[in-house]
MISE-793149 format. One line per 4 residues: number of its first residue (from 0); their letters; for each residue x, y, z negated of N, C-alpha, C. Coordinates in steps of 0.02 Angstrom, whole numbers. Atoms other than C-alpha are relative to their C-alpha. Layout:
BEGIN
NUM) A) X:Y:Z:X:Y:Z:X:Y:Z ~ ...
end
This chain:
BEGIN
0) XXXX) 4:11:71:4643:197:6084:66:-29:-25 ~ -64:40:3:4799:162:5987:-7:-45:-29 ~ -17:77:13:4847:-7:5937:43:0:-52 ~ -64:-20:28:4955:-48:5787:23:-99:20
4) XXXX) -21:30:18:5062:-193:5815:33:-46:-38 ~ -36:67:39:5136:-352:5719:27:-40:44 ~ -49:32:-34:5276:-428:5817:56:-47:-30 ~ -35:31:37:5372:-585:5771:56:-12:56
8) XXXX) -35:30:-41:5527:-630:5850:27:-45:-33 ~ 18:50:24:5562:-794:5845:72:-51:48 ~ -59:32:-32:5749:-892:5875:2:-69:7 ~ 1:67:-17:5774:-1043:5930:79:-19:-4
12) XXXX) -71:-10:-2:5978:-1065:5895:19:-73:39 ~ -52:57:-40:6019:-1248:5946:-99:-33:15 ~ 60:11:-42:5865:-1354:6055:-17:-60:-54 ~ 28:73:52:5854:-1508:5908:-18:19:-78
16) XXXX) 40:-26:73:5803:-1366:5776:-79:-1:-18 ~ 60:-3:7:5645:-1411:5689:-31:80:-9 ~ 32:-113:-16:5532:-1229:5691:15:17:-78 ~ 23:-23:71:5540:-1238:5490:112:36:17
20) XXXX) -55:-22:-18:5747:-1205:5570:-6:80:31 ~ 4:-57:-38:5702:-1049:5667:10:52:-28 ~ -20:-69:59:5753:-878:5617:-71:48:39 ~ 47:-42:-31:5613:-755:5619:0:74:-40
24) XXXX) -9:-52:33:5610:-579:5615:-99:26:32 ~ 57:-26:-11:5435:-463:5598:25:72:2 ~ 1:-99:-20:5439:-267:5656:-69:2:18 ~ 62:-21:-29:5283:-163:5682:-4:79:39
28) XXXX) 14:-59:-48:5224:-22:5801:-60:5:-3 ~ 58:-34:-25:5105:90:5815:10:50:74 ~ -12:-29:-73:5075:98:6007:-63:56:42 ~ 69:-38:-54:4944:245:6090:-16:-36:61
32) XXXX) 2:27:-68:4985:179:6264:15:-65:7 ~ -24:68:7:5074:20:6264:-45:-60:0 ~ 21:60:-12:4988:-144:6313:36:-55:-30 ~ -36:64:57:5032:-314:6187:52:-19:85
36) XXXX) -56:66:-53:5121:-379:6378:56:53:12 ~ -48:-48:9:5212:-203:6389:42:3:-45 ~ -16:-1:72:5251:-208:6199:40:-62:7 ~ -31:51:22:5295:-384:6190:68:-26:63
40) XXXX) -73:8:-62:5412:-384:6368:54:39:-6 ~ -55:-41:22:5501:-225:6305:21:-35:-52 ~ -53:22:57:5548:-317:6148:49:-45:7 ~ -13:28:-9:5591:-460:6232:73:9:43
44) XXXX) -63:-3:-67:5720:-385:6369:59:49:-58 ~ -57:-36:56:5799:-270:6203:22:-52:-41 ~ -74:57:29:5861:-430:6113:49:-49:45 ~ -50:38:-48:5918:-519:6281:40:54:26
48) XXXX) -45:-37:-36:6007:-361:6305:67:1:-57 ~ -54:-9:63:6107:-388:6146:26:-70:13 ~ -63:47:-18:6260:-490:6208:0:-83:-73 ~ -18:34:67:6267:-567:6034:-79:-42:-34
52) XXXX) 55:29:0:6073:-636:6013:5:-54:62 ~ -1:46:-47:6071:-688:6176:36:-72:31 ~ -34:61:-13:6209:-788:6177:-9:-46:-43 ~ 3:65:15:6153:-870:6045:-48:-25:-28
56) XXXX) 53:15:4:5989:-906:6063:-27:-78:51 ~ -7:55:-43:5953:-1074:6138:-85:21:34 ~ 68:-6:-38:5744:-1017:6152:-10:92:-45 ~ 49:-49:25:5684:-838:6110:-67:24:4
60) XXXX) 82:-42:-25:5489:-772:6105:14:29:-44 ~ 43:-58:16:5407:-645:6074:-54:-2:-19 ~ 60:-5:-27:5243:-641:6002:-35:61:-48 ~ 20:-36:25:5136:-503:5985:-97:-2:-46
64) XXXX) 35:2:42:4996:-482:5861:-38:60:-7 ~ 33:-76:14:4861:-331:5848:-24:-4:-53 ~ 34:-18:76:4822:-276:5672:-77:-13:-7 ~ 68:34:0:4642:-269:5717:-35:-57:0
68) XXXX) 2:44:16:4625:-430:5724:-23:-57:-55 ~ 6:6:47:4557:-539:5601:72:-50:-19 ~ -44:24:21:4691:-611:5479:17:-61:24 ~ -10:58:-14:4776:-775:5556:-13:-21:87
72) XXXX) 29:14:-84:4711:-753:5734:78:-9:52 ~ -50:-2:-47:4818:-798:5890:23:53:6 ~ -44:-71:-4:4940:-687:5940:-34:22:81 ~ 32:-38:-43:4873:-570:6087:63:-10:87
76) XXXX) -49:10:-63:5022:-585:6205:75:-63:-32 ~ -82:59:12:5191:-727:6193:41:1:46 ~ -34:18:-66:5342:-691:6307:40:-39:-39 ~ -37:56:12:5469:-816:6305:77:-11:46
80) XXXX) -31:-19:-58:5654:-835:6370:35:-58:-17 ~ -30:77:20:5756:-1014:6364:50:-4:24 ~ -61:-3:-41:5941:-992:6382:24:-70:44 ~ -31:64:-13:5972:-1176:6408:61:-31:-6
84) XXXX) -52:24:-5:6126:-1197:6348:2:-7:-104 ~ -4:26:109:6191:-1264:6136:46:32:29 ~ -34:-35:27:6295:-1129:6080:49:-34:-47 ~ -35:8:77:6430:-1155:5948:-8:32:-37
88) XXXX) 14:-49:60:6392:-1089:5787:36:-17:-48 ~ -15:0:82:6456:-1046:5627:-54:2:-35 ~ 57:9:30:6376:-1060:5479:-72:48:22 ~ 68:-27:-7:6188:-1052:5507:-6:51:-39
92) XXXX) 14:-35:32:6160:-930:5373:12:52:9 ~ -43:-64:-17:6270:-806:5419:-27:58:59 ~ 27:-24:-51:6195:-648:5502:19:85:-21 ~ 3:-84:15:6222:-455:5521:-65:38:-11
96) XXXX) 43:-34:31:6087:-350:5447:-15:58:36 ~ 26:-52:-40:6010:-223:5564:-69:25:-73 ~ 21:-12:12:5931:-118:5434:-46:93:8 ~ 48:-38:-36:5793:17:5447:-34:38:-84
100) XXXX) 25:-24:41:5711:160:5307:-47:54:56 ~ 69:-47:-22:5564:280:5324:43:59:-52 ~ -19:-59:52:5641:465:5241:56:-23:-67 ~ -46:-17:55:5724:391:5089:26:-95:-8
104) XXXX) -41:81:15:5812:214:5074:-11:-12:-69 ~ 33:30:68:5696:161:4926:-47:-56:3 ~ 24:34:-13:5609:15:4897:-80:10:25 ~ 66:-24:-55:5437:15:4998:1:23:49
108) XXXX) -20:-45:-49:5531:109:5125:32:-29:4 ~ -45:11:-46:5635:11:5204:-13:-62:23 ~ 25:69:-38:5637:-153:5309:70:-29:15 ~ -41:36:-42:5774:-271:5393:-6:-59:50
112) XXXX) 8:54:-68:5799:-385:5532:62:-46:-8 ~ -77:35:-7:5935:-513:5520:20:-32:57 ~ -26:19:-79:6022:-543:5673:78:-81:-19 ~ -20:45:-1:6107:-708:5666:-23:-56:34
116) XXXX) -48:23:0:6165:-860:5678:38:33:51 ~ -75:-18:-32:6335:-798:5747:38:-67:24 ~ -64:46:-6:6471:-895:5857:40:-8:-28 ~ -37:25:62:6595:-982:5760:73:48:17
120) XXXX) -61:-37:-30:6740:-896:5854:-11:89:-19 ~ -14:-71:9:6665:-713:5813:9:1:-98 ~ 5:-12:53:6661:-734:5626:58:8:-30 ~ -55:-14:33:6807:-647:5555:-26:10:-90
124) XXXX) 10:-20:65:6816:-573:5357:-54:64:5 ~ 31:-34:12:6742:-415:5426:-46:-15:81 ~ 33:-26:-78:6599:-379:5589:44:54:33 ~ -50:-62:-33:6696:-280:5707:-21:67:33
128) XXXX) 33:-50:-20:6630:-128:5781:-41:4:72 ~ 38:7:-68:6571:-190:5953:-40:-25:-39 ~ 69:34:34:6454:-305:5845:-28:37:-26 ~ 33:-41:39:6397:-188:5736:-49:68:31
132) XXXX) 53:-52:-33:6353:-67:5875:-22:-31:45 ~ 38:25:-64:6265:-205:5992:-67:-15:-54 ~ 72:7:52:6143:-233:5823:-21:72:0 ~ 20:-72:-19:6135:-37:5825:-38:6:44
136) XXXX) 18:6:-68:6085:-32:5978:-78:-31:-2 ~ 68:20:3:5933:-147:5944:-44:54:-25 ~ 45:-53:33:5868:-7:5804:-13:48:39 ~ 1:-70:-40:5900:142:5929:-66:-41:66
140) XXXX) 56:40:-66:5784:19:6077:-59:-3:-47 ~ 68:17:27:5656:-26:5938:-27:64:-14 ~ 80:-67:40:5588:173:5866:-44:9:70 ~ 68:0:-27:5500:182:6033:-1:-38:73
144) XXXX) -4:58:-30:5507:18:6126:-48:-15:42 ~ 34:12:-58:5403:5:6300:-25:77:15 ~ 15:-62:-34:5359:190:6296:0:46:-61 ~ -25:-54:34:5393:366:6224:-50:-15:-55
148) XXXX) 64:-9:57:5215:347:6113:-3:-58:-37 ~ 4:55:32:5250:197:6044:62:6:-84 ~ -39:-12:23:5340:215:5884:7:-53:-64 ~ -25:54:76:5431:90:5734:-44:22:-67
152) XXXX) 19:-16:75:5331:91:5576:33:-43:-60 ~ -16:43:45:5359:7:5408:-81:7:-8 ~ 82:21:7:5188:-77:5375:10:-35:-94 ~ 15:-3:84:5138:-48:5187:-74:-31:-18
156) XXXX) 48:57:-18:5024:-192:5154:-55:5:-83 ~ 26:-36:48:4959:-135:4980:-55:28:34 ~ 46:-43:-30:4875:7:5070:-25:2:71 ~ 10:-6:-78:4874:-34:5245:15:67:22
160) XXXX) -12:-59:-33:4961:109:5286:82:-7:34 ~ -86:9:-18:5131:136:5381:21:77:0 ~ -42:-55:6:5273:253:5389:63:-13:39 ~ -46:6:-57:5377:301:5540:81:-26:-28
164) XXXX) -70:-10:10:5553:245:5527:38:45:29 ~ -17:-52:-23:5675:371:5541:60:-19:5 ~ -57:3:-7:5846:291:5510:17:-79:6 ~ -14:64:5:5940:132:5550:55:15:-13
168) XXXX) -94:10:31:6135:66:5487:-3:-66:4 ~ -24:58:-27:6221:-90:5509:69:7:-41 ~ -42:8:8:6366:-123:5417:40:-44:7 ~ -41:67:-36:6524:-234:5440:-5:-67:-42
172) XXXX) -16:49:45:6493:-350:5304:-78:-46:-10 ~ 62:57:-22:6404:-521:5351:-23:-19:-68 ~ 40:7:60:6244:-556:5262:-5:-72:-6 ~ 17:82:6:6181:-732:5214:-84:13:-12
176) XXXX) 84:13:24:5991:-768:5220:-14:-70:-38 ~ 4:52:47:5970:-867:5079:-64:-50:18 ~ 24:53:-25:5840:-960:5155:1:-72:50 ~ -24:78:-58:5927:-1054:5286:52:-22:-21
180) XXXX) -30:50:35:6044:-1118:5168:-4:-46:1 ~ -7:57:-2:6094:-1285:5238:-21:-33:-62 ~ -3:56:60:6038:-1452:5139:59:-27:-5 ~ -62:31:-1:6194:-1536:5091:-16:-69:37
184) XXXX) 0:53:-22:6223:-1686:5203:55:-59:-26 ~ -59:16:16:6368:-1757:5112:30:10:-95 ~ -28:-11:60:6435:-1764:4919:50:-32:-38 ~ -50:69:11:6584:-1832:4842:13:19:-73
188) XX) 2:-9:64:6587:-1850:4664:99:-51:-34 ~ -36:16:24:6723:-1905:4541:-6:-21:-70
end
């Protein structure tokens, strides 16, 4: 019977970040075959395979979630991977945009993932092209992630319906997630 998934991934950047700190991204699948520990271990070994997550992730999970489900329920499977080491970072906010459409790059159709915080040492004016194609790289691992029948949707929540994704892009120009916009710790007036 197929399964549709709800998958959060879930960063952990430095080890003294409260969780309301965490960066989280959601993707969904609709898997025929795929098991939530299949599903949720393939997702898990495609962001520790991205040089640029991994390094700067101090904790990553995984957790997976079955649609069927009633609303709010535990998640069905949780992997988990704990680099153990504090990274240097540049600004928190700062992240490359792994984005994703279904047929037409219109709103309702499309999704993103923000891949950040970045090391302070890679942040030039532009992303360079190894970066840009190690976030690539994630989109091409995610349309059918633990097995051929498993495939990327965009989950249209209106109707409860989804729609395969068909295209990903990445460009060189770093995004900001306006939500992890540091509090100011500091102000000097005149």
């Amino acid at each position: 019977m197929a399964r549709t998934y709800r998958t959060q991934i879930v960063q952990q950047p430095v080890s003294t970040d409260p969780s309301r700190d965490y960066v989280t991204n959601v993707v969904w699948h609709n898997a025929a075959t795929a098991t939530p520990t299949t599903h949720g271990d393939a997702i898990l070994a495609l962001f520790m395979a991205c040089p640029y997550i991994y390094q700067f992730a101090f904790n990553l999970w995984v957790k997976v979630y079955d649609h069927a489900n009633p609303l709010h329920s535990p998640p069905v499977y949780t992997a988990h991977h704990s680099a153990g080491t504090e990274p240097a970072l540049g600004p928190r906010q700062v992240a490359l945009c792994l984005s994703y459409f279904s047929g037409l790059n219109i709103k309702g159709q499309r999704g993103r993932i923000y891949c950040g915080p970045w090391g302070a040492t890679l942040l030039g004016e532009y992303a360079s092209t190894a970066e840009m194609n190690a976030i690539l790289a994630i989109g091409s691992g995610l349309k059918n992630v633990g097995a051929s029948d498993t495939v990327h949707v965009i989950h249209h929540p209106k109707t409860d319906t989804w729609s395969n994704v068909s295209n990903y892009f990445v460009n060189n120009r770093w995004d900001t997630m306006r939500s992890r916009l540091p509090k100011e710790t500091n102000r000097v007036t005149a």
